[in-house]
PyMOL CGO cylinders between C-alpha atoms (Angstrom):
from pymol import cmd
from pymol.cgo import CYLINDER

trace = [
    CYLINDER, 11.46, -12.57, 47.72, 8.71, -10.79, 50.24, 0.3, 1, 1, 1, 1, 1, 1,
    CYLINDER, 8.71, -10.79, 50.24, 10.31, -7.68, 51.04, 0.3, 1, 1, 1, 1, 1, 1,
    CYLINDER, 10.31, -7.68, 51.04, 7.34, -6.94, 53.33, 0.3, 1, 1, 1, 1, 1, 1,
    CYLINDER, 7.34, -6.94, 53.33, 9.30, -8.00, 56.80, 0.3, 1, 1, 1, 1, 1, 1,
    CYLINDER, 9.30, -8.00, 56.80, 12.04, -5.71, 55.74, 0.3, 1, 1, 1, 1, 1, 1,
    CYLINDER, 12.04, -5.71, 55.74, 10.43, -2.54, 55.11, 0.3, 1, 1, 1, 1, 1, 1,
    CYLINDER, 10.43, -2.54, 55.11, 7.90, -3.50, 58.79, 0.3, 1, 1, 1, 1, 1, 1,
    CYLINDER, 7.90, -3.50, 58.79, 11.61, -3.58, 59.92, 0.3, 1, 1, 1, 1, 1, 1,
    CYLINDER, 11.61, -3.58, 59.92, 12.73, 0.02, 58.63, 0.3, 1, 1, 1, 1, 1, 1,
    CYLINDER, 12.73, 0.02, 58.63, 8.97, 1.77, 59.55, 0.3, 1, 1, 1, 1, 1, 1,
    CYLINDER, 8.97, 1.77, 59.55, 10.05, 0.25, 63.58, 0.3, 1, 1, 1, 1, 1, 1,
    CYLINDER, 10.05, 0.25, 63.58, 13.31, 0.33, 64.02, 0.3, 1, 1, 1, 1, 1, 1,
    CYLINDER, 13.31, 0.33, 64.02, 15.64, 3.38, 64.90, 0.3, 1, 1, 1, 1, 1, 1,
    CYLINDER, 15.64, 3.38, 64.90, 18.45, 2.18, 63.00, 0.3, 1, 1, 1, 1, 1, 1,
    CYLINDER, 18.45, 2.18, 63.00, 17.36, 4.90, 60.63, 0.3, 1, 1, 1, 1, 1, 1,
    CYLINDER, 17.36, 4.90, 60.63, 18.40, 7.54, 63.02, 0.3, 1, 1, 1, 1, 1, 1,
    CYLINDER, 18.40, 7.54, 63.02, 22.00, 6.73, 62.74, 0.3, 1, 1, 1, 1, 1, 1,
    CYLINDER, 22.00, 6.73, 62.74, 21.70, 8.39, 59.12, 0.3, 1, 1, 1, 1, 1, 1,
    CYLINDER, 21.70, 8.39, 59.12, 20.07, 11.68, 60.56, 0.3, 1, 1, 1, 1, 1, 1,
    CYLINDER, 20.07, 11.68, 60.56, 22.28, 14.36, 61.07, 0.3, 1, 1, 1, 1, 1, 1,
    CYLINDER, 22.28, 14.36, 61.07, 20.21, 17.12, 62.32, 0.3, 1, 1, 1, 1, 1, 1,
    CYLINDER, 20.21, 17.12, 62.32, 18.54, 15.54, 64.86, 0.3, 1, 1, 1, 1, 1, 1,
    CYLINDER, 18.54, 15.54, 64.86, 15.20, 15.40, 63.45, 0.3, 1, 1, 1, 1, 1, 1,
    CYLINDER, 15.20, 15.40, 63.45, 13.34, 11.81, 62.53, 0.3, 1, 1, 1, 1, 1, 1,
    CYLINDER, 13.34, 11.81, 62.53, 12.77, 9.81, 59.34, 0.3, 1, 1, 1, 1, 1, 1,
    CYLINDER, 12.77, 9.81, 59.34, 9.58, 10.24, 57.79, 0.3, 1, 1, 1, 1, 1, 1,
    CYLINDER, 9.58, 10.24, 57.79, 8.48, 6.83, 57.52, 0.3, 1, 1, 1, 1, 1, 1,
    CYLINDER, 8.48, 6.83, 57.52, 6.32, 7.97, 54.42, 0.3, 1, 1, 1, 1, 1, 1,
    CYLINDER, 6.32, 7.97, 54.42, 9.17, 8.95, 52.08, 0.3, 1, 1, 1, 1, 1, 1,
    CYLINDER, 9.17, 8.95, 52.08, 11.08, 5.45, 53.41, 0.3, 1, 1, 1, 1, 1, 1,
    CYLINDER, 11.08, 5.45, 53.41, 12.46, 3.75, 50.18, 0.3, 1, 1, 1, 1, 1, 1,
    CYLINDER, 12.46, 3.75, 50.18, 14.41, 0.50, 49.83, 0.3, 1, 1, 1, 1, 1, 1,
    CYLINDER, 14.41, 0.50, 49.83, 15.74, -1.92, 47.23, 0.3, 1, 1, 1, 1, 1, 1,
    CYLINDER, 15.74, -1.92, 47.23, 17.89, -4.78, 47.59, 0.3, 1, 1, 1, 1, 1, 1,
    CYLINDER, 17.89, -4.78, 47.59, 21.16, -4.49, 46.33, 0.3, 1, 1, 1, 1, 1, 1,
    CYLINDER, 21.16, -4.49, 46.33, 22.42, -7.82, 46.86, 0.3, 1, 1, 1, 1, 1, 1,
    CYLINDER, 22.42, -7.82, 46.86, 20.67, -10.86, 48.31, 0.3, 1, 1, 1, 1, 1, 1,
    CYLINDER, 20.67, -10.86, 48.31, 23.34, -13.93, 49.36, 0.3, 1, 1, 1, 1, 1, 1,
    CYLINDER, 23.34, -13.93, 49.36, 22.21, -17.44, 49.47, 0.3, 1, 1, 1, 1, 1, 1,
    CYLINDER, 22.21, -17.44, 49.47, 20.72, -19.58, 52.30, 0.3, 1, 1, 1, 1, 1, 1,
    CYLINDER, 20.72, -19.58, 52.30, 22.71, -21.13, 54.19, 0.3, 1, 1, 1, 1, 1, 1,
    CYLINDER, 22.71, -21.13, 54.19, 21.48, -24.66, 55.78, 0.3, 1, 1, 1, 1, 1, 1,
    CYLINDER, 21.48, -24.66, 55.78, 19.31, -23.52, 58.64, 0.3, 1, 1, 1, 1, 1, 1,
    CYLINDER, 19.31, -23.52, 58.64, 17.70, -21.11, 56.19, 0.3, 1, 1, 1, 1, 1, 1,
    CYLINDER, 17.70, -21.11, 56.19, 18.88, -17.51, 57.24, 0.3, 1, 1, 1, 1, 1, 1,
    CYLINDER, 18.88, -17.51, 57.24, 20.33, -15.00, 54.49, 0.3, 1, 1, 1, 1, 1, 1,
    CYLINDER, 20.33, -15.00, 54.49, 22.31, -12.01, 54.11, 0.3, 1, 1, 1, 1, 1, 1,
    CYLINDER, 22.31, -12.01, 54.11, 20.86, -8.67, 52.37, 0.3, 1, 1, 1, 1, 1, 1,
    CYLINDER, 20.86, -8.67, 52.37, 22.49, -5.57, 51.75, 0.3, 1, 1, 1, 1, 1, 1,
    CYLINDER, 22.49, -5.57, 51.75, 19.54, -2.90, 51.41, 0.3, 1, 1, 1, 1, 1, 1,
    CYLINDER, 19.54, -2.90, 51.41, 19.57, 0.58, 49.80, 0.3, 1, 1, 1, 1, 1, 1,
    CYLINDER, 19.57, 0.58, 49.80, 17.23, 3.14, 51.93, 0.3, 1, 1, 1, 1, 1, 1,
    CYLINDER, 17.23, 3.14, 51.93, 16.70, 6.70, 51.52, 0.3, 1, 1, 1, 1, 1, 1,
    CYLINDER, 16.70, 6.70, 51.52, 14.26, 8.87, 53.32, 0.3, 1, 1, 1, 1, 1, 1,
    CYLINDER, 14.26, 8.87, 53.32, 13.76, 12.76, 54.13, 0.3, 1, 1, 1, 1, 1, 1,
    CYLINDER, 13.76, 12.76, 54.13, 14.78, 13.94, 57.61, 0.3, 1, 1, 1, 1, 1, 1,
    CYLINDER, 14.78, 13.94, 57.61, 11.65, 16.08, 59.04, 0.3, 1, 1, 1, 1, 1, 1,
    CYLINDER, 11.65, 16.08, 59.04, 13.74, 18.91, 60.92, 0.3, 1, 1, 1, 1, 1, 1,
    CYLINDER, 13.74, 18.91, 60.92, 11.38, 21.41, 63.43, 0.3, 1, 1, 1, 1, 1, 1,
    CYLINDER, 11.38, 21.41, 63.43, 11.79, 24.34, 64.42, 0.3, 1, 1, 1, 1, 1, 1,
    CYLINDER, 11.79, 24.34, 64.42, 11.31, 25.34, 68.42, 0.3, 1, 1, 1, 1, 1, 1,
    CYLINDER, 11.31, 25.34, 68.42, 7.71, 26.58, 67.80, 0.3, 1, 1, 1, 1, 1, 1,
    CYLINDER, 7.71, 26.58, 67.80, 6.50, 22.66, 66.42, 0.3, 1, 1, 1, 1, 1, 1,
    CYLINDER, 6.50, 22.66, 66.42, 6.84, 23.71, 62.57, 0.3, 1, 1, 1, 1, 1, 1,
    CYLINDER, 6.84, 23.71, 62.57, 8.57, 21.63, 59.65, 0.3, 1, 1, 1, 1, 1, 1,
    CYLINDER, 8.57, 21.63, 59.65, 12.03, 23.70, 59.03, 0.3, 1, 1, 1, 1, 1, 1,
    CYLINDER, 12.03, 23.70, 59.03, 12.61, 21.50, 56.57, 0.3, 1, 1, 1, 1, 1, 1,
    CYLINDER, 12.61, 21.50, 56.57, 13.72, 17.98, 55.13, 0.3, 1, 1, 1, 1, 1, 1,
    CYLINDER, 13.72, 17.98, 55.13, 17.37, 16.76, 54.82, 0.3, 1, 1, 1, 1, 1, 1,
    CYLINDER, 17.37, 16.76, 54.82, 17.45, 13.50, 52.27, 0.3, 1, 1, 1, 1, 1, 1,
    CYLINDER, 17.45, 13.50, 52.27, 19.17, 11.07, 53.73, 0.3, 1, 1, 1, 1, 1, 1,
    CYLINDER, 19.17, 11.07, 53.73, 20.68, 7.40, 52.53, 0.3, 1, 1, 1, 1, 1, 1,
    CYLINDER, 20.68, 7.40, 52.53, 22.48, 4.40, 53.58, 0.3, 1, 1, 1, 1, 1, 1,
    CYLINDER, 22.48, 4.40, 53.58, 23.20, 0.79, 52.96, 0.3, 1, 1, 1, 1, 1, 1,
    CYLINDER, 23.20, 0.79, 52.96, 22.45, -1.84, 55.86, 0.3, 1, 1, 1, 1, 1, 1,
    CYLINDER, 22.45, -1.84, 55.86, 23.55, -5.54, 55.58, 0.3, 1, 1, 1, 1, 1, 1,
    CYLINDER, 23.55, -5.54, 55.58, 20.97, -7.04, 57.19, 0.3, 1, 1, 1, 1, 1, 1,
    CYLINDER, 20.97, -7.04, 57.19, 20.48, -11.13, 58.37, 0.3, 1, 1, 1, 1, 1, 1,
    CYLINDER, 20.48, -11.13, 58.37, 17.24, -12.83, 58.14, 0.3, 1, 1, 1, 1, 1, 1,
    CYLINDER, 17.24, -12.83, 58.14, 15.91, -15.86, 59.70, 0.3, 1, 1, 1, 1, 1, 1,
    CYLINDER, 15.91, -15.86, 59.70, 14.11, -18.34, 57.52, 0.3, 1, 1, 1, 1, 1, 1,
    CYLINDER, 14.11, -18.34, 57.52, 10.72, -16.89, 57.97, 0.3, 1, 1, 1, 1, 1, 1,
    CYLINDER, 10.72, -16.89, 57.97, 12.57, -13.63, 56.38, 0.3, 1, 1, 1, 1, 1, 1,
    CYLINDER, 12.57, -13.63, 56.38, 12.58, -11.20, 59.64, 0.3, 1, 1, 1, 1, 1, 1,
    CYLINDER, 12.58, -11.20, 59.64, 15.43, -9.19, 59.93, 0.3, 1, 1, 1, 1, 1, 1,
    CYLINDER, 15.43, -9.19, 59.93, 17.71, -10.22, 62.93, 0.3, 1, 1, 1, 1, 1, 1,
    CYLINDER, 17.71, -10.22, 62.93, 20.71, -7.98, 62.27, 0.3, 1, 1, 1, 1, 1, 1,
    CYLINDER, 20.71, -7.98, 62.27, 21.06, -5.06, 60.44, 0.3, 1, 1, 1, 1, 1, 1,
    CYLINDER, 21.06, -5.06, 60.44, 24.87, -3.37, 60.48, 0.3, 1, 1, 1, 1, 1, 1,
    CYLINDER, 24.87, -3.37, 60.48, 24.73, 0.26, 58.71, 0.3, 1, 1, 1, 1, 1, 1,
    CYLINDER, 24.73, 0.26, 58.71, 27.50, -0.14, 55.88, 0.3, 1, 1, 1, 1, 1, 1,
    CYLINDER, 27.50, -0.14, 55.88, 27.64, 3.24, 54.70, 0.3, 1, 1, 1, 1, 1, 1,
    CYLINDER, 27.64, 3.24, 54.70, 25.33, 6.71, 54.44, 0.3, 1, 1, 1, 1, 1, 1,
    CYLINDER, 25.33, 6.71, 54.44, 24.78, 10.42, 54.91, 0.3, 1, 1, 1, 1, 1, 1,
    CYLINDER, 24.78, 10.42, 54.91, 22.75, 13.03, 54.79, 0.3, 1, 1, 1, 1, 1, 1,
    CYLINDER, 22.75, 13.03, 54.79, 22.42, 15.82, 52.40, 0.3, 1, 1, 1, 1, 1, 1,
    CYLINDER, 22.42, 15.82, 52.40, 20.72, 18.74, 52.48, 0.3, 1, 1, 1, 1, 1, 1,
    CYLINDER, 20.72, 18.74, 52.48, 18.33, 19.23, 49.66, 0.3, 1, 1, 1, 1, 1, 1,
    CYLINDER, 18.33, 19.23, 49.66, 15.36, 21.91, 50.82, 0.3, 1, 1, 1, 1, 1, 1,
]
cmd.load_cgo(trace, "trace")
């Protein structure tokens, strides 16, 4: 399976914000993902995923400096067309927890 489509999905979309909890961004550089499950293809071709991510939230402070990071986590089931783009993606479960 190309998992390239799914991790251009998670480095665009800002699904990953729903796992912040500090309200700072996911740093697209510590982004990690691994399928969990993959389902089979149903006659037109799309599939069901459920995905593991887990990223640091970049918190700032009010001058424009790092604070800190907050690792986050969370499983998505995600829906892919044929070609293997992601054309839903419904946040199962995840947190955040602070770490440093």
């Amino acid at each position: 399976m190309d998992i390239k489509p799914i991790k251009e999905f998670f480095a665009k979309t800002p699904k990953l914000a729903e796992l912040c909890s500090q309200n700072g961004w996911p740093d697209p550089d510590s982004l990690n993902i691994d399928v969990v499950e993959q389902g089979q293809a149903d006659a037109k071709g799309a599939s069901e995923l459920l995905c593991a991510v887990a990223f640091d939230e970049v918190i700032m402070e009010g001058s424009g400096c790092e604070a800190g990071r907050i690792a986050c986590w969370g499983r998505y089931r995600l829906k892919l067309d044929k070609q293997g783009n992601v054309t839903e993606a419904a946040l199962e479960s995840g947190t955040g927890n602070a770490t440093h």
